[in-house]
LOTIBA-664295 format. One line per field, with one value per residue (C-alpha): residue number from 1; x negated, y, z negated. Coordinates in pm, whole numbers, always signed. Example, Ala and Ser with C-alpha at 12.3 -4.5 7.8 and 13.67 -1.06 7.14 Angstrom:
<sites>
num = (1 | 2)
u = (-1230 | -1367)
v = (-450 | -106)
w = (-780 | -714)
</sites>
This chain:
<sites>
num = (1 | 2 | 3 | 4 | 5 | 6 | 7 | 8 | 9 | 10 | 11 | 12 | 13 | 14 | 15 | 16 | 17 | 18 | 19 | 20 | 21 | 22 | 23 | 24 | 25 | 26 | 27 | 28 | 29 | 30 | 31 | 32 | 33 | 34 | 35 | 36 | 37 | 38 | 39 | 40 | 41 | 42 | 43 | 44 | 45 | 46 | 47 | 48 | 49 | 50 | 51 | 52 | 53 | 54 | 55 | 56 | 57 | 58 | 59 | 60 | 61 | 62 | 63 | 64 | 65 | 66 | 67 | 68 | 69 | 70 | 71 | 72 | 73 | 74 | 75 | 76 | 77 | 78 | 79 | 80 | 81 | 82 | 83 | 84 | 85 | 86 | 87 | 88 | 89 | 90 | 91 | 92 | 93 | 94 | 95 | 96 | 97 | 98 | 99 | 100 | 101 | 102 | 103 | 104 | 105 | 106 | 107 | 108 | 109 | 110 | 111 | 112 | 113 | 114 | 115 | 116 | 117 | 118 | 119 | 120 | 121 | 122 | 123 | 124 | 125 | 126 | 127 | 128 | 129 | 130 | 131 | 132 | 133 | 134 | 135 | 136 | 137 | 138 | 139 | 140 | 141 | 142 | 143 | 144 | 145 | 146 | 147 | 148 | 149 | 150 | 151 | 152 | 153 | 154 | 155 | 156 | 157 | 158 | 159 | 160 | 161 | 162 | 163 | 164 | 165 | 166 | 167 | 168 | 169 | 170 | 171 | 172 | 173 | 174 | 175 | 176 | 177 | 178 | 179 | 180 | 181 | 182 | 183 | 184 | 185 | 186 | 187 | 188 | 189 | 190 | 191 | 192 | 193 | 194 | 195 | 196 | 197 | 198 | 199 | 200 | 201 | 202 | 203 | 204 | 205)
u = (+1547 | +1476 | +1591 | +1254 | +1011 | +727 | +611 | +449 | +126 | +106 | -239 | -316 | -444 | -591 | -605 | -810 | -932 | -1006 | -728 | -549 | -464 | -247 | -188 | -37 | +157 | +44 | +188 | -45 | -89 | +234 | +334 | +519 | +210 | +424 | +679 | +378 | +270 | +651 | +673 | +356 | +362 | +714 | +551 | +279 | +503 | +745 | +428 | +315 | +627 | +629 | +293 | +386 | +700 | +503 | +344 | -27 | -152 | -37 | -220 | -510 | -666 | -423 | -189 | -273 | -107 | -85 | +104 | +209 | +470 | +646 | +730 | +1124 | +1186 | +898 | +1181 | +1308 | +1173 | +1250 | +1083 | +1221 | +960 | +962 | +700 | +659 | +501 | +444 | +275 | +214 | +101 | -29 | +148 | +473 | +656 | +644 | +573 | +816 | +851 | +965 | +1087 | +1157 | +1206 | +1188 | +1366 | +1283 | +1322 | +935 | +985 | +1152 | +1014 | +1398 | +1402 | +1710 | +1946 | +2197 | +2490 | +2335 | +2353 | +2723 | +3011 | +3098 | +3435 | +3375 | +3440 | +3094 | +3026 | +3411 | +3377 | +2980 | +3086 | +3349 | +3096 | +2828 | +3111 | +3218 | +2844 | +2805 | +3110 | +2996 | +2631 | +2735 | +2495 | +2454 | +2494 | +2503 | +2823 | +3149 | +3029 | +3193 | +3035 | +2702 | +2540 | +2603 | +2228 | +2168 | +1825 | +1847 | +1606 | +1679 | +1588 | +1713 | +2058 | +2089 | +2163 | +2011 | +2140 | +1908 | +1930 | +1591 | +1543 | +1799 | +1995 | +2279 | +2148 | +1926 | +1539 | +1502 | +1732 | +1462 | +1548 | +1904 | +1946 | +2223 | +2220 | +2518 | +2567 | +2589 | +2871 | +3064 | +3040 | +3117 | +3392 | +3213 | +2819 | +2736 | +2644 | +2403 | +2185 | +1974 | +2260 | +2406 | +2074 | +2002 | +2285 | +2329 | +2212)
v = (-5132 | -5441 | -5619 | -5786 | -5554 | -5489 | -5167 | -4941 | -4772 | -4474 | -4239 | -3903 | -3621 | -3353 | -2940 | -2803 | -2422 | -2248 | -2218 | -2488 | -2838 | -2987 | -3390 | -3501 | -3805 | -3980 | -4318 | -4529 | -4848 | -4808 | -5056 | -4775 | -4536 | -4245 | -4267 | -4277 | -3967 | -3765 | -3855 | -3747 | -3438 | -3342 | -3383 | -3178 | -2925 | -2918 | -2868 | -2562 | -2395 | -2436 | -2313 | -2016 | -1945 | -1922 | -1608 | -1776 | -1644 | -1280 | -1325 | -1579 | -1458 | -1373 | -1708 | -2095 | -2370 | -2739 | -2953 | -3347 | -3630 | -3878 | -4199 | -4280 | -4572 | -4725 | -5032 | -5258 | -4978 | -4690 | -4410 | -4127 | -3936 | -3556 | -3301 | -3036 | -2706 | -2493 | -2156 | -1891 | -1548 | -1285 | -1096 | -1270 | -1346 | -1674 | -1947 | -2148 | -2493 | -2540 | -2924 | -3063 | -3450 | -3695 | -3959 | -4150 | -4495 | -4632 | -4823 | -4525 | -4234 | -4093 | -3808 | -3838 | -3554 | -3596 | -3594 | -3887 | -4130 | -4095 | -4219 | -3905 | -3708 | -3835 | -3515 | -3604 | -3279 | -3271 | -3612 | -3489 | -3144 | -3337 | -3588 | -3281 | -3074 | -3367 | -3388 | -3005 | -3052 | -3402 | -3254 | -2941 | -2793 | -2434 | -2214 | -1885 | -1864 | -2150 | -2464 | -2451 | -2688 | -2857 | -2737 | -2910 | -3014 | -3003 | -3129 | -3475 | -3812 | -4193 | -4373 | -4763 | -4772 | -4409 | -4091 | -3814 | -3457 | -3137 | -2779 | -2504 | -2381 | -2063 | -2216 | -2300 | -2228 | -2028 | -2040 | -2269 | -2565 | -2576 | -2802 | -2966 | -3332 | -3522 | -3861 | -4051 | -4483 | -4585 | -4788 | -4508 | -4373 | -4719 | -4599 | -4263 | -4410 | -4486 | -4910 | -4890 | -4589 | -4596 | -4593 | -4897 | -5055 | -5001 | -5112 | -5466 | -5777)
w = (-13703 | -13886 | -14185 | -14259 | -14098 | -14328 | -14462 | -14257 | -14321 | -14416 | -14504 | -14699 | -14486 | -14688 | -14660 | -14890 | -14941 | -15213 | -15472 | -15193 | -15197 | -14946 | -14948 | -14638 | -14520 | -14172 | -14026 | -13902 | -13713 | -13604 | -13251 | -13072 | -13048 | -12901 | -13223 | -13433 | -13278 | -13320 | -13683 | -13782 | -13594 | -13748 | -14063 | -14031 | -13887 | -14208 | -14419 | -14194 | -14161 | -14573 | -14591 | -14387 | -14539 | -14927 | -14765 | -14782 | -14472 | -14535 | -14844 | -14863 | -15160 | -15362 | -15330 | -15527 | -15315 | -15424 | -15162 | -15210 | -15074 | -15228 | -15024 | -15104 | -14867 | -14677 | -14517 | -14287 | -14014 | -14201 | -14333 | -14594 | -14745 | -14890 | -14891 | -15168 | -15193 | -15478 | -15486 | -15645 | -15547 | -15776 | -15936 | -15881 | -16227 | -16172 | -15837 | -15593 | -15498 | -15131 | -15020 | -14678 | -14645 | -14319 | -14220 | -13950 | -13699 | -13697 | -13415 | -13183 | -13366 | -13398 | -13675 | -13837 | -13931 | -14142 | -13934 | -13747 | -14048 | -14011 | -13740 | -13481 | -13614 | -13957 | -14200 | -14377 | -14503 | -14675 | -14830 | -14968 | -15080 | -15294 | -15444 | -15454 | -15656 | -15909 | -16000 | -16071 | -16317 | -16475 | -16538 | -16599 | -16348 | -16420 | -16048 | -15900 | -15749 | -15740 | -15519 | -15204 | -14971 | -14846 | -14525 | -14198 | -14185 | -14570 | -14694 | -14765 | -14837 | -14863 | -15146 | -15164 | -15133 | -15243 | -15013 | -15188 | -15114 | -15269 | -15248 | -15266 | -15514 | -15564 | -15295 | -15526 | -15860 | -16094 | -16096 | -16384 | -16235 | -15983 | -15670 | -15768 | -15661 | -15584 | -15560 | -15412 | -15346 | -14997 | -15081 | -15217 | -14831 | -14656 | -14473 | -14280 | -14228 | -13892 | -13980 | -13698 | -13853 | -14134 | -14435 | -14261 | -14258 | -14610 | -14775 | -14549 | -14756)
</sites>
């Protein structure tokens, strides 16, 4: 990755049907064709698994679906984006709101989890539970049980110089918190992030 690479592009692909709406992120124009190719088809595969996962194709008629992405760093040869689903199926009391998120090397096409952002052996998911469980007490973030600990491969997105942790929705607390974010510095994990992956990247001047 590059410091002063430029943005890449990136297009909306749209599924629509009736009662559906589905906006869709695709790089394009990208030099490494084949990396091009494994990012956008990881993508498409998060949204489909959602898709499936909302119950729409056990019950087409019966199910609204409105899909979108939000672009959180578009940098220096990264990608983070997130994808959102909401749906509702009659007569549920009320809809859900699924999120997966994708971070990725545009020049490689390497899909980063988040044990890859930091150096092997480092007790990552220790020091994030820690930071995760101050921020439940300082925001007095309602949940469903006591906080123990994030997930080995816990959802996750890169905005600046920010590593942003979330949780589903019920994952960790009632329906009404919806999808709880956590957002935590770079530079308060200096001494665990792998300077070569994408935390490293973000935070050099």
């Amino acid at each position: 990755m590059e410091l002063n690479q430029l943005p890449s592009t990136i297009l909306t692909r749209t599924i629509t049907h009736p009662k559906v709406t589905i906006y869709i992120p695709q790089l394009a124009n990208l030099q490494n064709r084949q990396a091009e190719a494994h990012i956008n088809k990881t993508i498409n595969r998060h949204v489909n698994e959602m898709i499936k996962r909302q119950g729409y194709y056990e019950h087409p008629a019966q199910t609204e679906m409105q899909g979108m992405y939000e672009i959180k760093s578009n940098e220096r040869g990264l990608v983070s984006l997130t994808l959102s689903n909401y749906a509702y199926t009659y007569p549920m009391a009320h809809g859900l709101t699924l999120m997966r998120s994708v971070t990725a090397d545009v020049q490689t096409g390497r899909i980063y989890s988040l044990s890859e952002l930091f150096k092997p052996g480092s007790d990552y998911v220790g020091v994030l539970s820690e930071m995760v469980r101050q921020q439940i007490r300082q925001r007095q973030i309602p949940t469903l049980s006591e906080f123990v600990r994030i997930r080995p491969d816990q959802d996750y997105y890169i905005a600046d110089k920010a590593l942003v942790l979330y949780f589903q929705t019920y994952e960790i607390s009632p329906y009404y918190v919806g999808l709880p974010m956590f957002p935590i510095s770079v530079y308060d994990l200096q001494s665990i992030i792998d300077e070569d992956g994408p935390l490293g990247i973000m935070s050099a001047q």
